[in-house]
TIPAPA-164777 format. One record per residue: residue in one letter; x, y negated, z of N, C-alpha, C in turn. Coordinates in nm, 2 decimals, always signed. Each point is the difference from the previous one (the first is absolute). Example, Ala and Ser with C-alpha at 12.3 -4.5 7.8 and 13.67 -1.06 7.14 Angstrom:
! TIPAPA-164777
ATOM code   n.xx   n.yy   n.zz  ca.xx  ca.yy  ca.zz   c.xx   c.yy   c.zz
ATOM    a  +1.32  +0.57  +0.78  -0.09  -0.12  +0.00  +0.09  -0.12  +0.00
ATOM    s  -0.04  -0.11  -0.07  +0.09  -0.11  +0.00  -0.08  -0.11  +0.08
! end
This chain:
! TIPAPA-164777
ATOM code   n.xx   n.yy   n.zz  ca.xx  ca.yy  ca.zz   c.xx   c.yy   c.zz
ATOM    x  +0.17  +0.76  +0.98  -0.11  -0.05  +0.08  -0.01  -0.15  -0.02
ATOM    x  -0.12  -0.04  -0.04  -0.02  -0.16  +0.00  +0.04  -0.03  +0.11
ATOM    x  +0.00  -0.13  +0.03  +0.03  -0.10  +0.11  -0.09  -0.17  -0.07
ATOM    x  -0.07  -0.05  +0.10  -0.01  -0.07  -0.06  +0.02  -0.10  +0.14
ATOM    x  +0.05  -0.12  -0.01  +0.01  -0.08  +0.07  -0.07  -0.14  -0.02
ATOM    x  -0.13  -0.06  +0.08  -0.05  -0.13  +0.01  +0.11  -0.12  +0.05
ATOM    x  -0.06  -0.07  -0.02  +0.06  -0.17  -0.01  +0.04  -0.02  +0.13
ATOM    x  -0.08  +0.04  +0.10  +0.04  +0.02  +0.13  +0.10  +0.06  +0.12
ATOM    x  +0.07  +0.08  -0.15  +0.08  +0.10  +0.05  -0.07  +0.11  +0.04
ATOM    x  -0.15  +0.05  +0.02  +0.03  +0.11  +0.01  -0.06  +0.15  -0.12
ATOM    x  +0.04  +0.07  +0.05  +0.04  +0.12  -0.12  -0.08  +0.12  +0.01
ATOM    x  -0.04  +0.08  -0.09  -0.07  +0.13  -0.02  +0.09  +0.08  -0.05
ATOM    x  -0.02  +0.10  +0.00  +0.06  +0.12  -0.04  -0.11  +0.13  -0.05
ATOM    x  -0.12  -0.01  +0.02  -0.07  +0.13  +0.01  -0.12  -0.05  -0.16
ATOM    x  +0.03  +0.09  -0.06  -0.13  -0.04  -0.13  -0.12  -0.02  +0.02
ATOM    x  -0.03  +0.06  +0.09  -0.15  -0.07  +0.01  -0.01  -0.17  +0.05
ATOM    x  +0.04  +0.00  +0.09  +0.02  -0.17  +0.01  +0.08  -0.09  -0.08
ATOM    x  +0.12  +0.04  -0.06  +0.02  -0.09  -0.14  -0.12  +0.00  -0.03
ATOM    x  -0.08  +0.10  -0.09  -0.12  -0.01  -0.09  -0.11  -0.08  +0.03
ATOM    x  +0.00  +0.03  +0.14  -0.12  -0.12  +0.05  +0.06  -0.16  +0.04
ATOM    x  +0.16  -0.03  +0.00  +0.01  -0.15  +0.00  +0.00  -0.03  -0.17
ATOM    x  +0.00  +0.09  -0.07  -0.02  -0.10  -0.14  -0.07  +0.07  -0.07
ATOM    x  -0.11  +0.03  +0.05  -0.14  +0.00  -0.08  -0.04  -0.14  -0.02
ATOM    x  -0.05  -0.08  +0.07  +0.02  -0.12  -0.02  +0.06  -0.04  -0.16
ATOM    x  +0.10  +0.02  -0.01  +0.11  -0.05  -0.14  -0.07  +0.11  -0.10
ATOM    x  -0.07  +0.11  +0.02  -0.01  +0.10  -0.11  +0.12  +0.05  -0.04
ATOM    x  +0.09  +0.03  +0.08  +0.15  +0.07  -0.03  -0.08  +0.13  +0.05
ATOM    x  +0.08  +0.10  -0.14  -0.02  +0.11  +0.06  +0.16  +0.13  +0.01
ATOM    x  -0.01  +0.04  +0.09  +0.11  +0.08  +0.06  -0.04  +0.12  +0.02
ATOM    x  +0.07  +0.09  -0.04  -0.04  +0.15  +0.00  +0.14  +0.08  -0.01
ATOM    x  +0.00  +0.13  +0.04  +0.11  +0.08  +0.01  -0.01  +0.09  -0.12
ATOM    x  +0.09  +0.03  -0.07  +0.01  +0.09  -0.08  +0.14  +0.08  -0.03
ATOM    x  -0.04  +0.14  +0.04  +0.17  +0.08  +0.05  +0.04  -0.01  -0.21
ATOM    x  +0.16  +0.03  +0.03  +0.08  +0.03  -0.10  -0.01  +0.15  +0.01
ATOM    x  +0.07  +0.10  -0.12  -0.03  +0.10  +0.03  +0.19  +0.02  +0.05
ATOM    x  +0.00  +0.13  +0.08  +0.12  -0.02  +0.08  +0.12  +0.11  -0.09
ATOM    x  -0.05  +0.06  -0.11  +0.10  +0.07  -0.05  +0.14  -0.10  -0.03
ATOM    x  +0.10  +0.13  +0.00  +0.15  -0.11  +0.01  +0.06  -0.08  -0.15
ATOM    x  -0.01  +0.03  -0.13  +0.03  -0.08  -0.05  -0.13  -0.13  -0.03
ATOM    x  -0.11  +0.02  +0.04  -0.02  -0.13  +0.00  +0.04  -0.10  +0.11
ATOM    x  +0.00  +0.09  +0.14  +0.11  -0.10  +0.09  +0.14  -0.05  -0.03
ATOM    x  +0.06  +0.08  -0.08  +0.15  -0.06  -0.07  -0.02  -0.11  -0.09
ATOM    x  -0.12  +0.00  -0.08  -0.06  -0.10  -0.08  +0.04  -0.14  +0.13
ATOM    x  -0.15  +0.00  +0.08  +0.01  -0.06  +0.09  +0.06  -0.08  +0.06
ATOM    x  +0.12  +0.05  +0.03  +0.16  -0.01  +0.09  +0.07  -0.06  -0.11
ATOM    x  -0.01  +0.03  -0.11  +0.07  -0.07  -0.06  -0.03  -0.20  +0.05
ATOM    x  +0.14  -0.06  -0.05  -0.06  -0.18  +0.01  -0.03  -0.05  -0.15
ATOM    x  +0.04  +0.08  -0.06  -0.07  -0.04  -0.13  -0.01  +0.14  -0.13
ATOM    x  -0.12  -0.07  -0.08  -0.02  +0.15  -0.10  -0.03  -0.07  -0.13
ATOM    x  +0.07  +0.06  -0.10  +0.01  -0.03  -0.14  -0.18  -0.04  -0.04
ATOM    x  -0.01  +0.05  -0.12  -0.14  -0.01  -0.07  -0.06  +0.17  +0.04
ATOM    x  +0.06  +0.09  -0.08  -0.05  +0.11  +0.01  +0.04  +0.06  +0.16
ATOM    x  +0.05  -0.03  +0.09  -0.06  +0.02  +0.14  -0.14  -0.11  +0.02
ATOM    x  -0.01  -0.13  -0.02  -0.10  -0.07  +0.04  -0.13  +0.14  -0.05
ATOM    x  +0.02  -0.03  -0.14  -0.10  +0.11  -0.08  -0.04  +0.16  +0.09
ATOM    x  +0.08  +0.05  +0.06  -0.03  +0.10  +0.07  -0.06  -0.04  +0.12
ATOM    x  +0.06  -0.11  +0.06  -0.07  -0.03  +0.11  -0.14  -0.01  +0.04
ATOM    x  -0.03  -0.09  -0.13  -0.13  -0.06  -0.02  -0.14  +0.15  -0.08
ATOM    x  +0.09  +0.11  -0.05  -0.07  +0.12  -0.01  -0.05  +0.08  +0.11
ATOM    x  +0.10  -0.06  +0.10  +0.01  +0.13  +0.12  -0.15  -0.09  +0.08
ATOM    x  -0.01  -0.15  +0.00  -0.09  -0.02  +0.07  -0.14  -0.03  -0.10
ATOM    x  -0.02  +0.04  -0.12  -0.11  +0.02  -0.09  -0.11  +0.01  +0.05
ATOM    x  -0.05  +0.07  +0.16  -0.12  +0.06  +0.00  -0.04  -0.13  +0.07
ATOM    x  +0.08  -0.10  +0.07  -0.09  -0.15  +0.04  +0.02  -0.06  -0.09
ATOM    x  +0.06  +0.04  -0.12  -0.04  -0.15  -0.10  -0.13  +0.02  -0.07
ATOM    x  -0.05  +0.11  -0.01  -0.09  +0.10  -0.06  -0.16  -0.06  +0.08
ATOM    x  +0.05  +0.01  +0.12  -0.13  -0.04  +0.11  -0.03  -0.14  +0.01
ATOM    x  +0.11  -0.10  -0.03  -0.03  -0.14  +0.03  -0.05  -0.03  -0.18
ATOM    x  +0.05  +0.06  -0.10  -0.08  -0.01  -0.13  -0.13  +0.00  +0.04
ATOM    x  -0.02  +0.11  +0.04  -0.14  +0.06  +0.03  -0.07  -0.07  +0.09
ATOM    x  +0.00  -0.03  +0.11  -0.03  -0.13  +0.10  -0.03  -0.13  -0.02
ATOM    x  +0.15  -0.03  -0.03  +0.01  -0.16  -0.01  +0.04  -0.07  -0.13
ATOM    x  +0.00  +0.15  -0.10  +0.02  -0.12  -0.17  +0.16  -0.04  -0.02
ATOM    x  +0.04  +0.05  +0.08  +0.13  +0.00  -0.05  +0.10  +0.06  -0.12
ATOM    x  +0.07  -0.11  -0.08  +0.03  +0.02  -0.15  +0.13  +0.08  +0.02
ATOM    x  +0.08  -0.06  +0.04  +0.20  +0.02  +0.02  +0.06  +0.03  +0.11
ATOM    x  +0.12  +0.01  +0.02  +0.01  -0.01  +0.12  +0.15  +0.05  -0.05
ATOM    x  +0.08  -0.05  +0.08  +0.18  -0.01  +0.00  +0.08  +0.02  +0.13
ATOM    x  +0.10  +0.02  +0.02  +0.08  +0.02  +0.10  +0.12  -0.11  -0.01
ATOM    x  -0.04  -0.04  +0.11  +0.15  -0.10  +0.07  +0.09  +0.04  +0.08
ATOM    x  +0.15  -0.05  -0.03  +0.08  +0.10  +0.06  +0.11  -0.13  +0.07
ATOM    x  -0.05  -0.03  +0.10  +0.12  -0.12  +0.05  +0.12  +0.08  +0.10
ATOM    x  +0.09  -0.08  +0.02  +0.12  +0.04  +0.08  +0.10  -0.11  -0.02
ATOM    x  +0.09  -0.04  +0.15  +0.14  -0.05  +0.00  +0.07  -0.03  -0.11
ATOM    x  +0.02  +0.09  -0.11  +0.12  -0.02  -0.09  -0.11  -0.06  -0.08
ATOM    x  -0.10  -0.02  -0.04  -0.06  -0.09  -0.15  +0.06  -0.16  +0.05
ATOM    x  +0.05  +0.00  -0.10  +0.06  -0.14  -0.04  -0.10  -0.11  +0.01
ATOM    x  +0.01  -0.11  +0.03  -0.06  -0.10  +0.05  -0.16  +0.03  +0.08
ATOM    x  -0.01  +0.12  +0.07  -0.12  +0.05  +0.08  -0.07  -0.13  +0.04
ATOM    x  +0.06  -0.05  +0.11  -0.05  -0.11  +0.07  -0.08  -0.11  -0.11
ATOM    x  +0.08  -0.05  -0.10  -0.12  -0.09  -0.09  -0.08  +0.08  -0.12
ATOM    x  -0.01  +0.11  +0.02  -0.10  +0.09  -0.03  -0.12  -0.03  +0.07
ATOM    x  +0.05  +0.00  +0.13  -0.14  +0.05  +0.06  -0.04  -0.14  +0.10
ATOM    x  +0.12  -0.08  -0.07  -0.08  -0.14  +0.06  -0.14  -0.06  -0.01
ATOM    x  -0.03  +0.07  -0.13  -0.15  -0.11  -0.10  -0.10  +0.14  +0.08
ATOM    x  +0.00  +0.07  +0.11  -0.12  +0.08  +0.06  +0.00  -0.07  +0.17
ATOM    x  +0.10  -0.09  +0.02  +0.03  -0.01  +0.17  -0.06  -0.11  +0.04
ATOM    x  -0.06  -0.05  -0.12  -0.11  -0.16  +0.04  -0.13  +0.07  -0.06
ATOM    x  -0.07  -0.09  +0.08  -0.15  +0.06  +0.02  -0.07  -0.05  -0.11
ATOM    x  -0.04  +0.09  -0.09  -0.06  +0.02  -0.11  -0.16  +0.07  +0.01
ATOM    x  -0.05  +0.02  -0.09  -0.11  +0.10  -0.04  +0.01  +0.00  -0.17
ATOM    x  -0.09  +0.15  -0.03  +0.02  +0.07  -0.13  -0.16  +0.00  -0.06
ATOM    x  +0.00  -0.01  -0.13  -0.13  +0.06  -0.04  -0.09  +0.10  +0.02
ATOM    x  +0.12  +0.15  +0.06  +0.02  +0.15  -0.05  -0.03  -0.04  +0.15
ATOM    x  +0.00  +0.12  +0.03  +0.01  +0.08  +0.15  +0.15  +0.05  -0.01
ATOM    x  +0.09  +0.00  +0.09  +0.13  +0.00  -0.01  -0.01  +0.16  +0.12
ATOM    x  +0.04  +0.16  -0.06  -0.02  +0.09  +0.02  +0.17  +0.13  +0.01
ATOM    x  +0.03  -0.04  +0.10  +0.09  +0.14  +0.03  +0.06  +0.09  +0.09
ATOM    x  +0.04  +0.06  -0.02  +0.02  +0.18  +0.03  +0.15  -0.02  -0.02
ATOM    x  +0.03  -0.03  +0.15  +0.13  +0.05  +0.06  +0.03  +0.14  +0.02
ATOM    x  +0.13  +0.00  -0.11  +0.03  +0.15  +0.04  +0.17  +0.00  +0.01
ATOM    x  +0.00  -0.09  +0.07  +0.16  +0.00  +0.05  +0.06  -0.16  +0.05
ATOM    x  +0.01  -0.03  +0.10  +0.12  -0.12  +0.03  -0.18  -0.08  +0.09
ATOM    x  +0.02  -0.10  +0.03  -0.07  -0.13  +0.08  -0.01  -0.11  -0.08
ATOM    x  -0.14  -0.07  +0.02  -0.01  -0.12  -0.05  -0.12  -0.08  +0.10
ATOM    x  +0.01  -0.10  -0.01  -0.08  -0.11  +0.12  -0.10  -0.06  -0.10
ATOM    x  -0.16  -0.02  +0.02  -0.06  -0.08  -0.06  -0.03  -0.08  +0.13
ATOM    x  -0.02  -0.13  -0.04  -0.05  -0.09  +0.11  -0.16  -0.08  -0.10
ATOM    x  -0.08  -0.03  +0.13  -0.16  +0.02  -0.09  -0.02  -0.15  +0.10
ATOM    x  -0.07  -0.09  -0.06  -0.10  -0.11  +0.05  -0.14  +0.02  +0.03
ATOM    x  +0.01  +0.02  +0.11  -0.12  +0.06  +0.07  -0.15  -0.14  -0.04
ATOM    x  -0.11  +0.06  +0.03  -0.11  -0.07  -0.03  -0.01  -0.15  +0.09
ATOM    x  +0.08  +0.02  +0.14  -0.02  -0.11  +0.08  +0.13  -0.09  -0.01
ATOM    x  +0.05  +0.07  -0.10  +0.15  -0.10  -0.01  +0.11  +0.11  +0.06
ATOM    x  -0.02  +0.04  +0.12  +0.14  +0.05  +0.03  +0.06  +0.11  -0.14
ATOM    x  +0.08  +0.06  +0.08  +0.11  +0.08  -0.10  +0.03  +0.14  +0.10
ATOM    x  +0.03  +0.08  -0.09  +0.08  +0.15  +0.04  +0.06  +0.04  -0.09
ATOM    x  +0.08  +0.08  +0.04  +0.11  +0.07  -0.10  -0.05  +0.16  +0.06
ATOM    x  +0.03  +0.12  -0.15  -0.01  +0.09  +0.03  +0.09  +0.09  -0.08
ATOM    x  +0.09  +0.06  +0.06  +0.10  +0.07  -0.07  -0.07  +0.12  -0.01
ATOM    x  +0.04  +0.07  -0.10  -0.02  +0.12  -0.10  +0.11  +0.09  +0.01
ATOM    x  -0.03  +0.12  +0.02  +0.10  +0.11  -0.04  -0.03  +0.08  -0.08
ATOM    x  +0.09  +0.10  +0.00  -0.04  +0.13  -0.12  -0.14  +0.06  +0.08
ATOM    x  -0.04  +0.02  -0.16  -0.15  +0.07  +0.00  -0.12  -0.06  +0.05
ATOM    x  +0.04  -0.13  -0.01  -0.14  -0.10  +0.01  -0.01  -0.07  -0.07
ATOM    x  -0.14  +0.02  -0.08  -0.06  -0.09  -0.10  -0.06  -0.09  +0.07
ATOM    x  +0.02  -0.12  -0.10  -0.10  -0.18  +0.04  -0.05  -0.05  -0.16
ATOM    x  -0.11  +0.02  +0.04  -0.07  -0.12  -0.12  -0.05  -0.13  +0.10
ATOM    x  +0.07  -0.14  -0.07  +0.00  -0.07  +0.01  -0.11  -0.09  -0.07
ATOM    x  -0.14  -0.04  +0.04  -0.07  -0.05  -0.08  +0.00  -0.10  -0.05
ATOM    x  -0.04  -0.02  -0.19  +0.05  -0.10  -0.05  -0.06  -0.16  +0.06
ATOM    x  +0.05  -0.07  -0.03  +0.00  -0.15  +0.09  +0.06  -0.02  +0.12
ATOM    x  +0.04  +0.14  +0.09  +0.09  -0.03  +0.07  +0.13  -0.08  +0.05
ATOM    x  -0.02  -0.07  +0.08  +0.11  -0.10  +0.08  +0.12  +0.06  +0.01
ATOM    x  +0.07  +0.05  -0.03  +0.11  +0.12  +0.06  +0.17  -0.08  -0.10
ATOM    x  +0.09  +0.07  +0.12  +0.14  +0.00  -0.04  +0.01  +0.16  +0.02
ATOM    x  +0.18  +0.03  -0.02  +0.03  +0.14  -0.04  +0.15  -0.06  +0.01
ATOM    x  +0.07  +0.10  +0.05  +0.16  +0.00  +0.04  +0.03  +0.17  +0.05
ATOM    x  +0.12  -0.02  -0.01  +0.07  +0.14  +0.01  +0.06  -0.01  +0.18
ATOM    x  +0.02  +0.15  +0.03  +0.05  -0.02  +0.18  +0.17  -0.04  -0.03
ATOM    x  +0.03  +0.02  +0.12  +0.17  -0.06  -0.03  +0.03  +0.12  -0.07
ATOM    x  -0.06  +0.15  -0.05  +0.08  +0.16  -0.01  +0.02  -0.10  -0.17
ATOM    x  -0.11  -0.07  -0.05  +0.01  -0.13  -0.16  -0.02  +0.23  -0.06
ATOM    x  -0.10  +0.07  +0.03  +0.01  +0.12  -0.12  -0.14  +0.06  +0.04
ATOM    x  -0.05  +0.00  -0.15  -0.18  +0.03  -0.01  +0.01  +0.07  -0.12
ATOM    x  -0.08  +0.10  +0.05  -0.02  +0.09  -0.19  -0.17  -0.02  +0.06
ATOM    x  -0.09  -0.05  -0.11  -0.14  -0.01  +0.01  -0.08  +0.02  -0.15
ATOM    x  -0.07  +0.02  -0.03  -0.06  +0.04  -0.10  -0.15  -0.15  +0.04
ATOM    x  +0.02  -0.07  -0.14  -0.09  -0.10  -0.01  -0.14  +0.06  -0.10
ATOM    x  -0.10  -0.04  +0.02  -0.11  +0.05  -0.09  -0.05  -0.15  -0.02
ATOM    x  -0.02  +0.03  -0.14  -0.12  -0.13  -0.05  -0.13  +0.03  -0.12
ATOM    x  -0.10  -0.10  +0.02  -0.08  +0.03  -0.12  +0.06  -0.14  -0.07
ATOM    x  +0.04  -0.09  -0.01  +0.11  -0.04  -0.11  +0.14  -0.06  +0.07
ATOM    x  +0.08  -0.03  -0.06  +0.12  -0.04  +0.05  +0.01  -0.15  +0.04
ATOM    x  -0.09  -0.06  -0.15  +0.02  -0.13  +0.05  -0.07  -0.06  +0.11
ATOM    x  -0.09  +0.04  +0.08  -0.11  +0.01  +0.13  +0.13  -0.03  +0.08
ATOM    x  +0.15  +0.02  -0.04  +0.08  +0.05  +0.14  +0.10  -0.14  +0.03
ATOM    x  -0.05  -0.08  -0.12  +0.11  -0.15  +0.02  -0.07  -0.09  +0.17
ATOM    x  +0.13  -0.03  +0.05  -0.04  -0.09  +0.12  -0.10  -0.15  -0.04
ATOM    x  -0.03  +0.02  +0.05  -0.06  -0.20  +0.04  +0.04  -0.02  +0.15
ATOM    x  +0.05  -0.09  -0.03  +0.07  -0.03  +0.14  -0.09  -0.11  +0.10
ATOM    x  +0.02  +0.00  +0.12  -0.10  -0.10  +0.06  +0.08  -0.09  +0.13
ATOM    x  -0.04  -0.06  +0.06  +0.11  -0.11  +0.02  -0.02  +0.07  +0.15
ATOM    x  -0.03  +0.09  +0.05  -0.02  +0.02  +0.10  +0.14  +0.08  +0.11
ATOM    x  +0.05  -0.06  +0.09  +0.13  +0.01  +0.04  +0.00  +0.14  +0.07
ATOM    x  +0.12  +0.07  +0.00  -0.03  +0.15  +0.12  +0.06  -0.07  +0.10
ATOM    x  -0.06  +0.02  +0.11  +0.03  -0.02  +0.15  +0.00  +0.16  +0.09
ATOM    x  +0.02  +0.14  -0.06  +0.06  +0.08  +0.03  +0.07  +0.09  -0.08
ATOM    x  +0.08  +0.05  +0.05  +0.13  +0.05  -0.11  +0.07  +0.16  +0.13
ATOM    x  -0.02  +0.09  -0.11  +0.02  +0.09  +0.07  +0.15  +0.06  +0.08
ATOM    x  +0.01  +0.03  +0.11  +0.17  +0.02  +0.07  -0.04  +0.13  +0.06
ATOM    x  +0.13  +0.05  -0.07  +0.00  +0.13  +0.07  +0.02  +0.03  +0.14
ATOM    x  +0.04  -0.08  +0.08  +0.01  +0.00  +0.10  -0.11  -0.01  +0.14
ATOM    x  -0.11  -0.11  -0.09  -0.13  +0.00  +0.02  -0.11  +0.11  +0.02
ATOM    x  +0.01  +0.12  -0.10  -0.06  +0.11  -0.05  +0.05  +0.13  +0.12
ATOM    x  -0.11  -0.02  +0.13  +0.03  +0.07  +0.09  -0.06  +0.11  +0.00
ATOM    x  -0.04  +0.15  -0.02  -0.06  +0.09  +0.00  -0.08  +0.03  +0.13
ATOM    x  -0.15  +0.06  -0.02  -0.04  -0.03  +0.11  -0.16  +0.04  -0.02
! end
């Protein structure tokens, strides 16, 4: 279940009102189930998967890459597989945690672990909106946005592009003045 938290501190939980605080931004958020048989949940559970698990992975969810071709022109699309043990994780994922924008629309499909995008709203303020399994976000291109991982630091997501290079940051000098705490994130 999304969560999205405003600058203000306060927080949503329910999809429909995420969707209506960042229409505004043209973020789009949508649910889309995994299928629940067991070894693709062992897939899943796993914290990391070679090549030919990524490869099965990314078969098993074929019928949305099939529809966003068909939709939205989409060429590729790959699976990311972060977790705790990858070796220098943290300056990996430094060059996403300053506020950038992309050429591309920046597009994925959580299917395992948490990740935070934080978006520069039109009047200046800021929100952060964490992501779980089975929620897709297309992120539209020129967007203001950062991206970080929760403290669990473990995301399996499937990225879609119509080119790769659409997907390099430009960075913008614009400071975050909210940063997501779990402690903060009160259900409700």
């Amino acid at each position: 279940m999304a969560i999205l938290q405003l600058e203000d501190g306060t927080t949503y939980t329910q999809l429909e009102e995420i969707s209506r605080r960042l229409e505004p931004l043209n973020v789009r958020l949508n649910y889309w189930p995994v299928r629940q048989h067991p070894e693709f949940q062992a897939l899943l559970n796993k914290p990391a998967l070679d090549d030919a698990e990524k490869k099965q992975v990314l078969q098993e969810l074929e019928h949305y890459f099939e529809q966003l071709k068909q939709t939205d022109g989409y060429q590729s699309r790959d699976l990311i597989v972060l977790h705790p043990d990858i070796p220098n994780l943290d300056s990996l994922m430094a060059k996403f945690e300053s506020c950038h924008t992309h050429a591309d629309d920046e597009v994925r499909y959580i299917i395992d672990g948490e990740g935070v995008f934080g978006f520069v709203c039109p009047d200046g303020s800021q929100m952060e909106l964490t992501i779980q399994p089975e929620e897709y976000i297309n992120v539209p291109a020129e967007s203001e946005h950062w991206f970080h991982l929760t403290d669990k630091k473990r995301i399996k997501a499937v990225r879609y592009f119509i080119t790769t290079e659409g997907w390099v940051p430009e960075y913008t000098e614009t400071k975050i003045r909210i940063k997501y705490q779990t402690n903060s994130l009160v259900m409700g």
